[in-house]
C-alpha positions as CSV (number, residue, x, y, z in Angstrom):
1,X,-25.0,31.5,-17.3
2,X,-24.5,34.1,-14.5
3,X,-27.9,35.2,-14.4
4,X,-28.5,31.2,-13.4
5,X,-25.4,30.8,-10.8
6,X,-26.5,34.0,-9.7
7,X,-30.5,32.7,-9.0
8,X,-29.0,29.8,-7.7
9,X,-27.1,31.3,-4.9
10,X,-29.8,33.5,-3.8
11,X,-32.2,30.8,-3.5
12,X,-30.1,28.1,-1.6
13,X,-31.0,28.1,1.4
14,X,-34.8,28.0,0.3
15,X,-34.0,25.1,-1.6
16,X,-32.3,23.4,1.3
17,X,-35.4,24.2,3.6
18,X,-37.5,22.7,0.9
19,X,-35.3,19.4,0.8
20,X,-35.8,18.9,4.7
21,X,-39.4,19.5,4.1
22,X,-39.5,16.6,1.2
23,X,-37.2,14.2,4.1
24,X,-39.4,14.2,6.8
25,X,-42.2,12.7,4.7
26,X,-41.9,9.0,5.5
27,X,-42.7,7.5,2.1
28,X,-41.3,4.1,2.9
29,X,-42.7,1.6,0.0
30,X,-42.0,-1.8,1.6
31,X,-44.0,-1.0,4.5
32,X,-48.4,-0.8,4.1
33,X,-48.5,1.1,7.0
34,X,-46.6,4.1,5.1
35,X,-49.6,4.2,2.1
36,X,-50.7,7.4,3.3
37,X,-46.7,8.8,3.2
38,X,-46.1,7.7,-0.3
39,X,-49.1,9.4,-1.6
40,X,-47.7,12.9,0.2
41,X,-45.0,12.6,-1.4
42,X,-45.8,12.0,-4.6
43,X,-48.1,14.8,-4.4
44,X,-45.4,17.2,-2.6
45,X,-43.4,16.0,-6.1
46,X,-46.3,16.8,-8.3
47,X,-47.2,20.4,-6.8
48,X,-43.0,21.3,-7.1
49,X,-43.3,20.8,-10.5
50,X,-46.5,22.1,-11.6
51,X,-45.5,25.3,-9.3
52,X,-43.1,25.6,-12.6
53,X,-45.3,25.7,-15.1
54,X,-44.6,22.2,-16.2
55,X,-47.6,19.6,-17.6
56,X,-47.6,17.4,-14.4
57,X,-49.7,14.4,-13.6
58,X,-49.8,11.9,-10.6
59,X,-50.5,8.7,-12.2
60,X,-52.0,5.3,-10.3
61,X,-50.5,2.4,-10.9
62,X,-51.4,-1.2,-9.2
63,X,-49.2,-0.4,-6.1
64,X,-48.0,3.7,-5.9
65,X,-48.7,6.5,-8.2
66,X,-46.0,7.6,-10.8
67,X,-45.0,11.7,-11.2
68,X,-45.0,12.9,-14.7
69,X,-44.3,16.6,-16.1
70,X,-43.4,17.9,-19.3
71,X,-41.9,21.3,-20.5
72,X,-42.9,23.0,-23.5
73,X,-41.8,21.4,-26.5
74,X,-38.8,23.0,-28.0
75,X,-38.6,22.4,-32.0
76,X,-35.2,20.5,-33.0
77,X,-33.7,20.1,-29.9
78,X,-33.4,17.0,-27.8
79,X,-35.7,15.3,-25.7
80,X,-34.5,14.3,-22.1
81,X,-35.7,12.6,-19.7
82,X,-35.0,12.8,-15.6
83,X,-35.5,9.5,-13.9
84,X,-36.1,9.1,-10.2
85,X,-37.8,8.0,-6.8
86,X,-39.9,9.7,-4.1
87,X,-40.0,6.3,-1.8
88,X,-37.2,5.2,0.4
89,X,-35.8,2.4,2.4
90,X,-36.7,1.6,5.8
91,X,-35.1,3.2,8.7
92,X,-34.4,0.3,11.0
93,X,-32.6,-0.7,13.0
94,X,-33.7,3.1,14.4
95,X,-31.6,2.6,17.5
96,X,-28.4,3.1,15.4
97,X,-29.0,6.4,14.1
98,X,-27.3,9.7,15.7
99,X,-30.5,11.6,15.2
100,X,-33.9,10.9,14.0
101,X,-34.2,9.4,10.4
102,X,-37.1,11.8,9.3
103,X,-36.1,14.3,10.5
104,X,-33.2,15.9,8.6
105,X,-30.1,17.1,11.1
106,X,-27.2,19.3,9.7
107,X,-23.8,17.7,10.7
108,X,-20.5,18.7,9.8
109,X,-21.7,20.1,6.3
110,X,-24.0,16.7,5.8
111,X,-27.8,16.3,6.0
112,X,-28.5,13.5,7.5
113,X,-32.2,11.6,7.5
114,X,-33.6,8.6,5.2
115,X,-33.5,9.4,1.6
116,X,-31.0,12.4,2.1
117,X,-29.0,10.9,-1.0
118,X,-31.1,8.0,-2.3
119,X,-32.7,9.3,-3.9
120,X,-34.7,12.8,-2.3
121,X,-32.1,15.0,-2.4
122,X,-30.5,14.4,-5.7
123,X,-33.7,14.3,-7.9
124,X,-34.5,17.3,-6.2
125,X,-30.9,18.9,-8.2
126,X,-33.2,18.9,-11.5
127,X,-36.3,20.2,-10.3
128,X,-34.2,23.2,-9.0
129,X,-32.1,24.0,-11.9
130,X,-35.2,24.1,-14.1
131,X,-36.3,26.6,-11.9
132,X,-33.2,28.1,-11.9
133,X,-33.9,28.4,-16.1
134,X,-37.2,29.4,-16.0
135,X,-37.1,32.3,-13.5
136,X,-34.1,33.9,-15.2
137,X,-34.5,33.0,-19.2
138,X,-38.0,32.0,-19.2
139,X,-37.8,29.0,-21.6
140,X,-35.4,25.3,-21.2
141,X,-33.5,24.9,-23.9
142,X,-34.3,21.2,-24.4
143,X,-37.6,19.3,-24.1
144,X,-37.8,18.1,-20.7
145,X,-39.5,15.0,-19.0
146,X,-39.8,14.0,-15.3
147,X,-40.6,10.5,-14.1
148,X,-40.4,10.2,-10.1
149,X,-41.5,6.9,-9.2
150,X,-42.7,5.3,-5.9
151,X,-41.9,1.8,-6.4
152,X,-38.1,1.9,-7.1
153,X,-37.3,0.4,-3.6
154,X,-39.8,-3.0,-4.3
155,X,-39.2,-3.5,-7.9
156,X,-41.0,-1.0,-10.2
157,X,-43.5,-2.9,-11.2
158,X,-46.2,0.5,-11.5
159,X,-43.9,2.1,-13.6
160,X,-43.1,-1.2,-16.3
161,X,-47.2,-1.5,-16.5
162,X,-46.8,1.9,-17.8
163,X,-44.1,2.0,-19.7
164,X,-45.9,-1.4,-21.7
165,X,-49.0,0.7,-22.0
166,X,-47.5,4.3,-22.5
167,X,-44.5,4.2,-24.3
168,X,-44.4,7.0,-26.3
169,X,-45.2,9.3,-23.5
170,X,-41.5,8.7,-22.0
171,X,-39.7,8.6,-25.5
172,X,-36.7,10.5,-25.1
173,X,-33.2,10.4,-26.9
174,X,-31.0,10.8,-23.3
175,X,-31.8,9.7,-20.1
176,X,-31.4,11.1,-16.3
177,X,-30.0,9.8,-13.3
178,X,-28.7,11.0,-10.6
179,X,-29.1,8.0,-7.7
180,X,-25.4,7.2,-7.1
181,X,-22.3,8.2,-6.0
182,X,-18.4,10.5,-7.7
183,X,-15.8,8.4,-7.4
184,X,-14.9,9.9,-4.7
185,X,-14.8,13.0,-2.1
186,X,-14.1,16.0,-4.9
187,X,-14.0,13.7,-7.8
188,X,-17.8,13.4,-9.6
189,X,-17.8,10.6,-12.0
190,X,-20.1,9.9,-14.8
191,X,-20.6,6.2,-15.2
192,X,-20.8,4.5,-18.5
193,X,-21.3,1.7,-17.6
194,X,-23.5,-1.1,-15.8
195,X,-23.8,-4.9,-15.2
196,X,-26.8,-6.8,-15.7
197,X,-28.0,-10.4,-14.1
198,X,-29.6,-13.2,-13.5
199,X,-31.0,-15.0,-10.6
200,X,-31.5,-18.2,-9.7
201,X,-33.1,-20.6,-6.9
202,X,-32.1,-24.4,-6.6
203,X,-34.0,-26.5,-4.9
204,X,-32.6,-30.2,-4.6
205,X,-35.3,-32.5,-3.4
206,X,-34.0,-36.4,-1.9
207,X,-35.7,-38.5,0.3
208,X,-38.8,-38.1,1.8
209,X,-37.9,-36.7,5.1
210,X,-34.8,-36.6,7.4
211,X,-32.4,-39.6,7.1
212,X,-30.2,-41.0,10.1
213,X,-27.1,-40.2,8.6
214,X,-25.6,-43.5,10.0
215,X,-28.3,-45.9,8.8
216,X,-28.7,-44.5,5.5
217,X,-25.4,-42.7,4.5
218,X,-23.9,-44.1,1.4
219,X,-27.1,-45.7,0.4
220,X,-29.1,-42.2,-0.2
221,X,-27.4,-39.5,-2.2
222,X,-27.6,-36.3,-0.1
223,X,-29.2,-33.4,-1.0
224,X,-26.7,-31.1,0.2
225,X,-23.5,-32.8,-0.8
226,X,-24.9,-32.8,-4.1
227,X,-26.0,-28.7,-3.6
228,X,-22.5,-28.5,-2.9
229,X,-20.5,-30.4,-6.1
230,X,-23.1,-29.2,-8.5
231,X,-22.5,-25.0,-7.3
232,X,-18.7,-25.9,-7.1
233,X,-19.1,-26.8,-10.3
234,X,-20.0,-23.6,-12.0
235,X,-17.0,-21.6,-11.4
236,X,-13.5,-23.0,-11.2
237,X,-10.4,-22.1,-8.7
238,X,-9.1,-18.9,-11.3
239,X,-12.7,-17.5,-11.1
240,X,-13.8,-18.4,-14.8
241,X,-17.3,-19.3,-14.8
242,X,-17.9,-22.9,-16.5
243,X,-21.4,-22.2,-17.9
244,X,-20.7,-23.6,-21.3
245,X,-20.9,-20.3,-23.8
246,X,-20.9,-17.9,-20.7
247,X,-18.5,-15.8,-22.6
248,X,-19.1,-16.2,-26.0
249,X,-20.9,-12.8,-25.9
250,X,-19.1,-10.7,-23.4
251,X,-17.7,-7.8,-24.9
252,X,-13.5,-7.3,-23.3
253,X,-12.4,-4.5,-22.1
254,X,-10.6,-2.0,-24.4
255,X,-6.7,-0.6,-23.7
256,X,-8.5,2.5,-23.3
257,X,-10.9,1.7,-20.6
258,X,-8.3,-0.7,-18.6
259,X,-5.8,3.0,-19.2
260,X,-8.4,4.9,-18.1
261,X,-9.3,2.6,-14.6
262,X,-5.7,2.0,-13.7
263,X,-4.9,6.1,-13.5
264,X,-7.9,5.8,-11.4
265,X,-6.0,5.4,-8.3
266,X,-7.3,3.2,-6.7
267,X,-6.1,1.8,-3.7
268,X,-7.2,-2.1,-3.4
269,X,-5.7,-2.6,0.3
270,X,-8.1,0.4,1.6
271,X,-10.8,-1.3,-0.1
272,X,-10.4,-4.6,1.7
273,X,-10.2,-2.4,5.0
274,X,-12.9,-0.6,4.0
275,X,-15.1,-4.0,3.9
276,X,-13.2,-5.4,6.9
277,X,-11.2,-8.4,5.0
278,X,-7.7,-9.1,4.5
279,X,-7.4,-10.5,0.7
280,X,-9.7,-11.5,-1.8
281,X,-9.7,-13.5,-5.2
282,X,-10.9,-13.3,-8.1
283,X,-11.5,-13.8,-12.1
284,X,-6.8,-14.0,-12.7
285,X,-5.5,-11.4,-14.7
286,X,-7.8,-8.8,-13.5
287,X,-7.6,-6.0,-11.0
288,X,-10.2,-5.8,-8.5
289,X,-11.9,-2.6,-10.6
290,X,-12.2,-4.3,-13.5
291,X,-14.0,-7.6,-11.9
292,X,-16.4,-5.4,-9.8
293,X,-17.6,-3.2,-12.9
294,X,-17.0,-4.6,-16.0
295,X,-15.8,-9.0,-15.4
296,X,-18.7,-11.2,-14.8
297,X,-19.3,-12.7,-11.7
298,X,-20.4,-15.9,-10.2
299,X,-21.7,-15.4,-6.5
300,X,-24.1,-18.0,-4.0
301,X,-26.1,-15.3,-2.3
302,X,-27.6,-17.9,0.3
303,X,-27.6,-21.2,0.8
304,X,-29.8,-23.7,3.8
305,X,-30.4,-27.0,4.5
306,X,-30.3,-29.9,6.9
307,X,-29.9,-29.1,10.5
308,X,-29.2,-25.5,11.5
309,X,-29.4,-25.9,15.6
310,X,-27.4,-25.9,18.4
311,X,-25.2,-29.0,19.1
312,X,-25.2,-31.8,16.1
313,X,-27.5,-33.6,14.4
314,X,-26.2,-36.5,12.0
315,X,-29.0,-36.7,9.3
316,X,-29.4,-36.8,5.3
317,X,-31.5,-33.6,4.7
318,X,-34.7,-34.5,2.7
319,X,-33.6,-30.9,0.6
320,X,-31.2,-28.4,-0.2
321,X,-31.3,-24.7,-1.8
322,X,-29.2,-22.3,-2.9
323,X,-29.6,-18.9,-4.0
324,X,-27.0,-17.6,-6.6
325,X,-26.5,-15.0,-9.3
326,X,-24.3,-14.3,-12.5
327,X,-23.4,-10.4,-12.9
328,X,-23.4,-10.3,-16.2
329,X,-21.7,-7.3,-18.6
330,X,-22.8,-5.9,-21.9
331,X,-23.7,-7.9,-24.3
332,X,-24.8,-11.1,-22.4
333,X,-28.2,-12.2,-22.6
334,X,-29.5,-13.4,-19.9
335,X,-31.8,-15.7,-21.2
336,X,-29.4,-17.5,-23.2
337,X,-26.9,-17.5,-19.9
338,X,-31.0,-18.9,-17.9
339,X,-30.9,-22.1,-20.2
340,X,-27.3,-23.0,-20.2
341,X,-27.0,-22.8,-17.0
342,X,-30.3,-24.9,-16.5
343,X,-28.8,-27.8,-18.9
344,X,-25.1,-27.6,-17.3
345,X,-27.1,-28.2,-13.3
346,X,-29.7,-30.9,-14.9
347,X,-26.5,-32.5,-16.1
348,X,-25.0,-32.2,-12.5
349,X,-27.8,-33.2,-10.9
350,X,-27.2,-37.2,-9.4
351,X,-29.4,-40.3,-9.0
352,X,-31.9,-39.7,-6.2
353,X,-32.3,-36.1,-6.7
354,X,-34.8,-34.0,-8.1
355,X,-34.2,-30.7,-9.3
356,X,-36.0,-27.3,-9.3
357,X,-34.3,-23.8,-11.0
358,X,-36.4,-20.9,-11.0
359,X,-35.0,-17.7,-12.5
360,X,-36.4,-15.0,-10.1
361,X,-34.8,-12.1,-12.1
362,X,-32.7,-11.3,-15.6
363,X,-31.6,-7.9,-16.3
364,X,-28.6,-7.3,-19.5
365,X,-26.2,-5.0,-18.8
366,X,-25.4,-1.5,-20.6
367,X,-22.7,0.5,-21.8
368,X,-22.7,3.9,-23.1
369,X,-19.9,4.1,-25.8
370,X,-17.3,7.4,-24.4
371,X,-17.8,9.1,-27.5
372,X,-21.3,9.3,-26.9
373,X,-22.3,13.4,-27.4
374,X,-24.3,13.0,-24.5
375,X,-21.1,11.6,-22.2
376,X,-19.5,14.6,-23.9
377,X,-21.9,17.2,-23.1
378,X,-22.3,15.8,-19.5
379,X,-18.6,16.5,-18.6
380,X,-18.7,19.7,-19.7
381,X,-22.1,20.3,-17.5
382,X,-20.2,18.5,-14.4
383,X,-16.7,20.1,-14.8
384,X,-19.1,23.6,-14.5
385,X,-21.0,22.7,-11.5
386,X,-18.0,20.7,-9.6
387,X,-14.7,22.9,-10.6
388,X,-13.2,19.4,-11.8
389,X,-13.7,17.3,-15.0
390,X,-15.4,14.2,-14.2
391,X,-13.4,10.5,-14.4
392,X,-15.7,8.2,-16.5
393,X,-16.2,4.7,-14.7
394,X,-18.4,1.7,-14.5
395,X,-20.5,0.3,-11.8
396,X,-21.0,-3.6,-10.5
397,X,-25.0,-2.9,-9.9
398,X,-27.5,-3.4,-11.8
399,X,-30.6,-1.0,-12.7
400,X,-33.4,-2.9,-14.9
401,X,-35.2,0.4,-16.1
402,X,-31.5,1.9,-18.1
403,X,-31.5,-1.4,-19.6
404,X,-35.0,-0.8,-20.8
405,X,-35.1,2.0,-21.7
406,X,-31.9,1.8,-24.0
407,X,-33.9,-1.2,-25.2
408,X,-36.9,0.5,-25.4
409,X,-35.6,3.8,-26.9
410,X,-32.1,3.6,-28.2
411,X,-31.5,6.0,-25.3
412,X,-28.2,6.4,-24.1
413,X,-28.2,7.0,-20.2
414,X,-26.5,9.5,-18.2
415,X,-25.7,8.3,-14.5
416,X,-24.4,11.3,-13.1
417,X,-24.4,10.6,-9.3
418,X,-23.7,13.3,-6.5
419,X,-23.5,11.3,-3.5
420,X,-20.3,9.7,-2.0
421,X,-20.0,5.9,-1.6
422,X,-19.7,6.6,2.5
423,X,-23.3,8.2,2.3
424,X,-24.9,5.4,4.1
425,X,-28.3,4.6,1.5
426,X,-30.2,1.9,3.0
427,X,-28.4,1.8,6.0
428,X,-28.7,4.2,9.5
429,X,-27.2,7.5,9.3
430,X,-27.5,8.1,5.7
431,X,-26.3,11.7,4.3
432,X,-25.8,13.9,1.5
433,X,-23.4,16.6,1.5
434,X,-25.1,20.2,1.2
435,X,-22.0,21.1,-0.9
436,X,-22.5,18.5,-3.5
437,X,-26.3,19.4,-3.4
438,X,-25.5,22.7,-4.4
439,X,-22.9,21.8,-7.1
440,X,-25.3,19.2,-8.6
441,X,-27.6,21.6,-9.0
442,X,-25.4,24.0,-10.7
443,X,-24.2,21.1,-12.9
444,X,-27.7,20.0,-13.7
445,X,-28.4,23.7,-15.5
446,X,-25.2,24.0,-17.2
447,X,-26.3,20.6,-18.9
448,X,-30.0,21.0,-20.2
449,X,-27.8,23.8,-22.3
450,X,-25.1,21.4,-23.3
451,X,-27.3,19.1,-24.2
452,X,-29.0,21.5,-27.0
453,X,-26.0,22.0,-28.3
454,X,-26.5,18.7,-29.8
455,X,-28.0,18.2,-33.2
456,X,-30.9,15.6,-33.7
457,X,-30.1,13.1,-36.4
């Protein structure tokens, strides 16, 4: 490919200059106000890949419009799809950032401005090296597909109307992503893995209002000392979760993989500085690697009631909630973990107390298996582009539409991240390194020809 690495080189700092150019477009999607910056940028999307001579289309959907292109088909090879977003996350608290967030500052080899790395500047790695292809061989070697969406910040709910209406216009046999971070700095990752989960509210109603905690206490069952038993009661002191057949699906992690983490290196004290604890615990007879990415998890992600005020009150709250979630890992349905989890808390749930679970979200988790030709071919592509095979891991998140579209599909799904975890995405001073930009891009071409290497069944 040195006709490619050769384009590329020549054209870097134009594509640089472009990527400043696509950052300083506010396309915030939480925020009404920014309407008119999300539709710029999905049209400053749309006209970079029709410029290539790609079938593009801006789509509407009920909130913001999708961006779809398509290369020339290419008989027998694969089909592969490049999943992304165009909107970003707010910039505030603006105050904490060095320099303005939109408008992208060079810093000790870093860009810095909102969307730099989540997810701009790394979709933006694809669009080049098909250009990079194009200009020098004239064809792809695979069929290609683009879907930039706006709505990945607030849910995606645009682009799952369209996927349930449009299916077979995003059928593909691989899938895209690069919206996440190597390992770390000069080690690129490829990650196989993801959790999935399911979210809950509980709402524990008692009396009518308020209760002097003096006149009624120990004739009125409390709300929150109820909240408090029944959550307690879902996960014991050695971290095992005591939903009754919570692990009756989950698939254990192979000698290989625990191998493979352990000669990861990682350092668990620098962790717990990094996030500014001492200690931790956790699911026994697991490191902390193997409960963030591949254990699942029990966690209360808020919790209110009674009085919250300066000074004391002594009352019996009239209600209690709780927000809390199970990470779940492959293989776990989330549906069957929604009703036993409903049964184990109705069975909790005391005299006096009424009870109401709503499950605000349930997303199954996914694993690519490492002997996937896709995992294969996507090493090859990264150890090109990076100068360093990549270590294959697994990550704690959760992203709904992988799950999907394996679901969907039977696509397996490359997560192929050139960021760093210290890149700041949703938070002030977010960056990308220029470096990785470039090398992402070079990886990105060597792997639309990796992946024709590989033969349809």
């Amino acid at each position: 490919m040195p006709s490619i690495d050769e384009y590329l080189k020549t054209h870097a700092a134009r594509f640089e200059g472009e990527l400043c150019e696509f950052l300083r477009i506010p396309s915030v999607s939480t925020d009404p106000t920014h309407r008119g910056d999300i539709d710029r940028a999905a049209q400053w999307v749309g006209e970079r890949l029709r410029r290539l001579g790609l079938a593009t289309e801006v789509v509407p959907t009920t909130r913001h419009p999708l961006v779809l292109a398509e290369s020339p088909s290419v008989d027998g090879a694969p089909t592969v799809l490049v999943y992304g977003h165009y909107d970003v996350q707010p910039a505030e608290p603006s105050d904490l950032w060095q320099s303005p967030p939109f408008e992208p500052t060079r810093r000790d080899g870093n860009l810095y401005a909102r969307g730099a790395t989540d997810d701009k500047g790394q979709v933006l790695t694809h669009v080049y090296s098909v250009e990079a292809w194009l200009a020098t061989e004239r064809r792809l070697p695979v069929n290609l597909k683009f879907l930039i969406e706006g709505e990945e910040e607030v849910g995606s709910q645009g682009l799952y109307g369209f996927l349930t209406d449009h299916a077979q216009r995003l059928a593909c046999d691989c899938l895209v992503i690069s919206d996440g971070a190597q390992f770390a700095p000069g080690q690129p990752a490829i990650t196989y893995g993801l959790r999935g989960i399911v979210y809950f509210e509980l709402v524990l109603t008692g009396p009518k209002s308020d209760l002097h905690s003096g006149s009624f206490g120990g004739a009125v069952t409390n709300p929150a000392n109820a909240l408090a038993r029944m959550l307690s009661a879902l996960v014991d002191e050695r971290g095992r979760i005591q939903v009754p057949g919570f692990y009756d699906d989950v698939v254990p992690l192979s000698s290989r993989e625990r191998e493979q983490l352990a000669a990861l290196g990682f350092d668990e004290q620098r962790f717990f500085a990094q996030v500014g604890v001492s200690g931790a615990i956790g699911e026994s007879g697991y490191t902390s690697l193997e409960r963030r990415w591949a254990r699942p998890t029990f966690d209360i992600n808020g919790i209110g009631g009674g009085y919250q005020g300066t000074g004391g009150k002594t009352i019996i709250p009239a209600q209690a909630m709780a927000k809390f979630s199970f990470r779940l890992v492959p293989n776990q349905d989330p549906e069957k973990i929604n009703r036993a989890t409903e049964a184990m808390l109705h069975g909790l749930c005391p005299p006096g107390i009424s009870m109401k679970l709503t499950q605000h979200q349930g997303t199954p988790g996914v694993l690519v298996p490492l002997d996937s030709p896709y995992i294969q071919a996507a090493g090859r592509a990264i150890e090109h582009g990076f100068g360093r095979a990549p270590v294959f891991i697994r990550e704690g998140g959760s992203i709904p539409i992988v799950s999907t579209f394996h679901k969907t599909f039977g696509a397996d799904t490359l997560l192929i991240g050139w960021g760093q975890d210290d890149d700041g995405a949703h938070g002030p001073n977010e960056k990308f390194s220029l470096a990785d930009f470039h090398r992402g891009i070079r990886a990105s071409a060597r792997l639309w020809e990796e992946l024709s290497r590989i033969k349809k069944e």
